[in-house]
VOBALO-96620 format. One line per field, with one value per residue: z negated, x, y of N, C-alpha, C, CB in turn. Coordinates in Angstrom, 2 decimals, m for minus. Glycine has a CB too. Example, Ala and Ser with C-alpha at 12.3 -4.5 7.8 and 13.67 -1.06 7.14 Angstrom:
2
n_z = c(m7.80,m7.08)
n_x = c(13.19,12.85)
n_y = c(m5.69,m2.25)
ca_z = c(m7.80,m7.14)
ca_x = c(12.30,13.67)
ca_y = c(m4.50,m1.06)
c_z = c(m7.80,m7.87)
c_x = c(13.20,12.90)
c_y = c(m3.30,0.03)
cb_z = c(m9.05,m5.72)
cb_x = c(11.31,14.08)
cb_y = c(m4.47,m0.60)
This chain:
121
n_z = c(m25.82,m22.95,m20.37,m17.66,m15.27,m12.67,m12.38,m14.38,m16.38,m17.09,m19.24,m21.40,m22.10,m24.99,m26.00,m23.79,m22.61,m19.89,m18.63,m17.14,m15.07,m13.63,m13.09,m11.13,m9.44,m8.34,m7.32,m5.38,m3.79,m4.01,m5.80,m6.74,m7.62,m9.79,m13.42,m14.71,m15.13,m11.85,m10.99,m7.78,m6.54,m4.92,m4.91,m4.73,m6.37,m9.08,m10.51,m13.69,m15.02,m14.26,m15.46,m17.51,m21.06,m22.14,m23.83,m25.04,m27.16,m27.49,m25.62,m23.25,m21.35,m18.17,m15.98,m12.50,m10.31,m6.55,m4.45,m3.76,m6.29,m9.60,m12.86,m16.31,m18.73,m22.41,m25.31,m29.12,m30.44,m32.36,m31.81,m30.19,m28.80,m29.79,m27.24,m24.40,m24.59,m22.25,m19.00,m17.89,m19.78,m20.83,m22.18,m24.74,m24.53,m23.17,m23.50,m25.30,m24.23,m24.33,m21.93,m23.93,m25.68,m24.96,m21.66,m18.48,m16.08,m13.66,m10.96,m7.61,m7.53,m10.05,m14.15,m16.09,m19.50,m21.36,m24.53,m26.94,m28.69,m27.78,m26.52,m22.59,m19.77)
n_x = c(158.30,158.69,156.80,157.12,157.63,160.42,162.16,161.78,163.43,165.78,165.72,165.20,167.76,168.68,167.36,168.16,170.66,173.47,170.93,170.88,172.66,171.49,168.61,169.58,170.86,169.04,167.42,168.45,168.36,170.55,170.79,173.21,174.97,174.11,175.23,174.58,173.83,172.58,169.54,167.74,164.87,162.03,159.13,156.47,153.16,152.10,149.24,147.99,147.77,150.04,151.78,154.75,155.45,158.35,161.01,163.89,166.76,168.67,168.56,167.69,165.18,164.87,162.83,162.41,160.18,160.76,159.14,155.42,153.25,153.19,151.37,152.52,151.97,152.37,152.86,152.69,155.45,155.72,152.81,152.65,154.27,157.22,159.64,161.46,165.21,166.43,167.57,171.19,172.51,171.48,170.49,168.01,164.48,161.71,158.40,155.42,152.20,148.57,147.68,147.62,147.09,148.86,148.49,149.95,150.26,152.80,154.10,155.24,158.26,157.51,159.24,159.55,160.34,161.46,161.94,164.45,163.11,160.32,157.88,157.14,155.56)
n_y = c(191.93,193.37,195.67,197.41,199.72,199.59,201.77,203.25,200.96,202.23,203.44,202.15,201.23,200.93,198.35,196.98,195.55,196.95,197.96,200.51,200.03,197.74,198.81,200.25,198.63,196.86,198.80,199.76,197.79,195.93,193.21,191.76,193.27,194.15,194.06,191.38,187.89,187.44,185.69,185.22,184.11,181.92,181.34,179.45,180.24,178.17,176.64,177.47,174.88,173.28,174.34,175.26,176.32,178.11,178.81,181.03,181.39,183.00,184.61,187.32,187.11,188.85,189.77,190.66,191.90,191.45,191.59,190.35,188.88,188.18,186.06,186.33,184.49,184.75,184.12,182.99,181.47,179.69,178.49,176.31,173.41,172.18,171.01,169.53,170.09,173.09,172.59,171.47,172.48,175.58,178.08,177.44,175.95,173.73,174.45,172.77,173.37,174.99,177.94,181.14,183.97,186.88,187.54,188.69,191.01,190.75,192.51,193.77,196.06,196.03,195.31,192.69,192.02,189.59,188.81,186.74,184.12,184.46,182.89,182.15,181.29)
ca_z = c(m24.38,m22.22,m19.09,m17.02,m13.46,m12.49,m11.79,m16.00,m16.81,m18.16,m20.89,m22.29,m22.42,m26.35,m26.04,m22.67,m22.25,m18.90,m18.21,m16.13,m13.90,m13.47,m12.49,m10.12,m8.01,m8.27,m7.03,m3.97,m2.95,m3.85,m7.39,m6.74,m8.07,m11.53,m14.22,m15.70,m14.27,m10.93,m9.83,m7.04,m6.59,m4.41,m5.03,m4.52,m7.74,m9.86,m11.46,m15.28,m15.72,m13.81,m15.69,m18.91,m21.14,m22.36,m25.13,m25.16,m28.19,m27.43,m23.39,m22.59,m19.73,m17.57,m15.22,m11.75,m9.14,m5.08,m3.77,m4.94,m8.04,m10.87,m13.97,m16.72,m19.97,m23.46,m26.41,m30.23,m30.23,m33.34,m31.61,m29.20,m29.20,m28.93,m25.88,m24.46,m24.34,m20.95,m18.11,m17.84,m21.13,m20.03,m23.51,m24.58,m24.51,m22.48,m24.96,m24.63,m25.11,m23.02,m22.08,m24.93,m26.23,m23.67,m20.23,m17.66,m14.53,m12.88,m9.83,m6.51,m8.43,m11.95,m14.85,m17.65,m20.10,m22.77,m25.85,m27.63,m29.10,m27.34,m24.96,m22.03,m18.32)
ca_x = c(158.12,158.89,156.43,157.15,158.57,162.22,162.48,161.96,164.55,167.23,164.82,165.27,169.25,169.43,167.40,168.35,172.41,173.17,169.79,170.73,172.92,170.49,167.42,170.11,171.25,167.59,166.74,169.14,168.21,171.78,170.95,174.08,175.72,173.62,176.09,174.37,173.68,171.06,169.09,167.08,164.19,161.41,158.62,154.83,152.78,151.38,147.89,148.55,147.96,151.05,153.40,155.05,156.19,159.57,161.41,165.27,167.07,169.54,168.51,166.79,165.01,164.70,162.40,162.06,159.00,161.12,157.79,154.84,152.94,152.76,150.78,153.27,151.91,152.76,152.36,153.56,155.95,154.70,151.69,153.19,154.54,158.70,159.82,163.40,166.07,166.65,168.65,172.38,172.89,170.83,169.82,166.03,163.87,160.54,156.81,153.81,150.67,147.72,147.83,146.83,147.77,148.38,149.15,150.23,150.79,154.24,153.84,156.17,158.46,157.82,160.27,159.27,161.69,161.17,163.26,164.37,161.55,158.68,157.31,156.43,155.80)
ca_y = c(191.97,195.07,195.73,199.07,199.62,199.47,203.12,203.30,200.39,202.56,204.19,201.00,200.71,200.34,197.23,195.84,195.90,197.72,198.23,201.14,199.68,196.77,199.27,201.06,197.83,196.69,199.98,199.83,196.32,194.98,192.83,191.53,194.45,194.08,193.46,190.56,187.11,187.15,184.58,185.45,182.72,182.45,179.94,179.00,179.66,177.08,176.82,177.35,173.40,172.23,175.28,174.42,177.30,177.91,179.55,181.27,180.67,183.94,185.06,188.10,186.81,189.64,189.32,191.75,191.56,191.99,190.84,189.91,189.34,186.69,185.87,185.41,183.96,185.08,183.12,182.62,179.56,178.39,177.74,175.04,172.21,172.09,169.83,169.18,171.81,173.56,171.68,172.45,173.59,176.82,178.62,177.81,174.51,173.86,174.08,171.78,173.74,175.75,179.28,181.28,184.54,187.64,187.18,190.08,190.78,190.96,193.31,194.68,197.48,196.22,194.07,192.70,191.59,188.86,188.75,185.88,183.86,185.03,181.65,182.61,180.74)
c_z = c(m23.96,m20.79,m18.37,m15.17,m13.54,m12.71,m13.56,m16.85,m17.43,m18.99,m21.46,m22.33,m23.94,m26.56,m24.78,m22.30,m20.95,m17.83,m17.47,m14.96,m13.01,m12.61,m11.44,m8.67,m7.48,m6.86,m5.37,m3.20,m2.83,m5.21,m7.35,m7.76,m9.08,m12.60,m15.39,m14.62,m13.32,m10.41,m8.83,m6.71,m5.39,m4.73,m4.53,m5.97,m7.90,m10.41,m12.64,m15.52,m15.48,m14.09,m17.01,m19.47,m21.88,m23.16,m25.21,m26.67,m28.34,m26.18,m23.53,m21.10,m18.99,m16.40,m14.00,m10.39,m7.72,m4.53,m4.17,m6.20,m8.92,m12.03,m15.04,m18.54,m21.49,m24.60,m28.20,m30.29,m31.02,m33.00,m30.68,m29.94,m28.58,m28.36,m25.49,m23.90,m22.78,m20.15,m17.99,m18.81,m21.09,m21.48,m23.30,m24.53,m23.99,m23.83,m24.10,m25.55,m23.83,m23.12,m23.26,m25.44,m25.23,m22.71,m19.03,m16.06,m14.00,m11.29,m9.13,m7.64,m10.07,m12.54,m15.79,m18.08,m21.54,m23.81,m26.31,m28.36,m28.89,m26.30,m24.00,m20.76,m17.49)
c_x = c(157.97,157.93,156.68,157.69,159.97,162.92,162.80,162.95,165.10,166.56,165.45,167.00,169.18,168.44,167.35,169.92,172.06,171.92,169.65,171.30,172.61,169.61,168.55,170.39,169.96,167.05,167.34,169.11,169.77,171.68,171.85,175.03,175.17,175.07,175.89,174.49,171.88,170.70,167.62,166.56,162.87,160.53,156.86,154.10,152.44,150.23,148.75,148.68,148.83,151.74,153.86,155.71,157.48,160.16,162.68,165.95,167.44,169.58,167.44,166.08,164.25,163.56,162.06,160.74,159.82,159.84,156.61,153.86,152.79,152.48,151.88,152.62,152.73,152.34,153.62,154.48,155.61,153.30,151.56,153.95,156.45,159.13,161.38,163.88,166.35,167.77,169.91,172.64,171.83,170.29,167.95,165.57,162.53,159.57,156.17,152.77,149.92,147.85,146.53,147.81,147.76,149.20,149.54,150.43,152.04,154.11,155.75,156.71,158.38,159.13,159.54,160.53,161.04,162.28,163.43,163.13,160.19,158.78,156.47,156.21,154.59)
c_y = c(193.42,194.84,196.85,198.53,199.73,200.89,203.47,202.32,201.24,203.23,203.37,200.23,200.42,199.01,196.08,196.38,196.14,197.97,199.17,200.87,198.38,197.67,199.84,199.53,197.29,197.36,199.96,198.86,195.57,194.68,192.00,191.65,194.67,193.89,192.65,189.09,187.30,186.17,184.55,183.81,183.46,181.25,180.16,179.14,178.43,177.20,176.69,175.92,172.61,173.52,175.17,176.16,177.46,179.38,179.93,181.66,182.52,184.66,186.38,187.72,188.31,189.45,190.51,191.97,191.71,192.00,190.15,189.87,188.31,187.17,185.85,185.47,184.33,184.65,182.53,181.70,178.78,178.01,176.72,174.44,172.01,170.99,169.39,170.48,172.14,172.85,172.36,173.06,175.07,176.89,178.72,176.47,174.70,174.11,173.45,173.37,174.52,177.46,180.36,182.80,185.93,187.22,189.05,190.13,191.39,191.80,193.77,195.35,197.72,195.02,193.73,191.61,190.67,188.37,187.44,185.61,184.02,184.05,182.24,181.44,181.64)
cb_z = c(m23.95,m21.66,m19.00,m18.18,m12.24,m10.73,m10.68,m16.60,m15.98,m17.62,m21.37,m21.65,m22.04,m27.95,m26.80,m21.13,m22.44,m18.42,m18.97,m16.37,m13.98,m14.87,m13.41,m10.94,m8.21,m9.61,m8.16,m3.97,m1.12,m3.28,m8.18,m5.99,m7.32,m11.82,m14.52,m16.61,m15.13,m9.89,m10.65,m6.11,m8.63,m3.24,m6.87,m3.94,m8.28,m10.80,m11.36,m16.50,m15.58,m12.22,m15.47,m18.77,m21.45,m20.94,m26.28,m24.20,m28.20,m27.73,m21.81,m22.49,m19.49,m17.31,m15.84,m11.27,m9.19,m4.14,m3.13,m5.17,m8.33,m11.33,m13.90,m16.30,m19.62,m23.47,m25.16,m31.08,m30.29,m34.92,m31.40,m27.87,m28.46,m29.68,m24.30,m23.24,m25.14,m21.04,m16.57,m17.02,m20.91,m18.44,m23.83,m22.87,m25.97,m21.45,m25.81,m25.83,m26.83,m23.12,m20.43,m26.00,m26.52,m23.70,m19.26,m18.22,m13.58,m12.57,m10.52,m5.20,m7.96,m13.06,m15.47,m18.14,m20.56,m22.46,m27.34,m28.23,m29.79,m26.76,m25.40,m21.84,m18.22)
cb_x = c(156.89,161.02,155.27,158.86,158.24,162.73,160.98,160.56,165.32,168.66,162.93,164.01,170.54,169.41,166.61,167.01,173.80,174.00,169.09,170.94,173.94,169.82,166.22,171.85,172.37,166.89,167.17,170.37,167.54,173.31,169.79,174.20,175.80,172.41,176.72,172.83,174.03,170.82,168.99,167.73,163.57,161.79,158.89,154.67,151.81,152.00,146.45,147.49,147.06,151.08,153.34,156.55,155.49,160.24,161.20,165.50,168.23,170.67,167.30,167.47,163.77,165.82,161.50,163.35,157.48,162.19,158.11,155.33,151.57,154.02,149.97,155.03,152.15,152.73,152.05,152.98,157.41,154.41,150.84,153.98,153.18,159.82,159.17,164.18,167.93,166.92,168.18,172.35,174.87,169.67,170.58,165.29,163.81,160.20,155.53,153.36,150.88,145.81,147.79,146.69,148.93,148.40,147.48,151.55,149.80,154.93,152.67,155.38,157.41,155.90,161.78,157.45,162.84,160.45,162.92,165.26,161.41,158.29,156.21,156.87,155.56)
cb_y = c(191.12,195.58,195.50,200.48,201.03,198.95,204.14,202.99,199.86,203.50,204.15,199.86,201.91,201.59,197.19,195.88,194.57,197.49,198.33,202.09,199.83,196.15,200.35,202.07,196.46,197.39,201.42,200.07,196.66,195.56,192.22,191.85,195.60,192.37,194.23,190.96,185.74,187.78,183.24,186.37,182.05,183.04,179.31,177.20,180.22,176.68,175.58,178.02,172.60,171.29,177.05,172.56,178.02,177.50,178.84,182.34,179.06,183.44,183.21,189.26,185.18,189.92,188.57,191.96,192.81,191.07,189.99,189.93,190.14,185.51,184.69,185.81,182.82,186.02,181.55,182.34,179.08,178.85,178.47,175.31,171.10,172.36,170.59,167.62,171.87,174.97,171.36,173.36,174.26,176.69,180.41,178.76,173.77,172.49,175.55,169.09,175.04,175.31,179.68,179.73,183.72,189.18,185.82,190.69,191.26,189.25,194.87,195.80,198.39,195.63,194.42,192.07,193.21,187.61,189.63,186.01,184.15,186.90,180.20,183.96,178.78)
């Protein structure tokens, strides 16, 4: 797991593929113009007891703050419980288990990036 601000993204090109031209469209408010897949979301948190956490087989899940701030959970996978695979084919499968392990905070202006195998929600 990578935490920093956007502005620092492209440090981290040899382990995030175009990680600079990610922090640049980021940076300009067009993540459009990323050259990975974006999916801009907007939601309501959850208390930890109604969030399930989830595991990518082969996904960097990238993750960027526009607005904002969220908790996001970090946790061994062997210490959960494996659940059903992600909807849509979508690389990765949900976990059963309680938050445990470190957690962080996602802020305005920051990314964090979780690698294969590391459960997070």
């Amino acid at each position: 797991m990578i935490l920093d601000t956007i502005s620092r993204l492209p440090l981290y090109a040899s382990q995030i593929p175009g990680a600079g031209q990610i922090a640049a469209a980021f940076l300009e408010q067009a993540p459009k113009a990323a050259p990975c897949e974006v999916r801009e979301k907007s939601y309501a948190l959850k208390e930890d007891e109604k969030r399930r956490f989830e595991v990518h087989f082969h996904t960097i899940d990238l993750m960027i703050a526009g607005e904002g701030a969220e908790v996001i959970h970090l946790c061994p996978a062997d210490q959960l419980t494996p659940a059903e695979l992600l909807p849509g084919g979508a690389d990765g499968r949900k976990m059963d288990g309680t938050p445990k392990g470190t957690a962080v905070q996602l802020e305005k202006g920051w990314f964090c990036a979780i690698f294969p195998g590391e459960a997070h929600m």
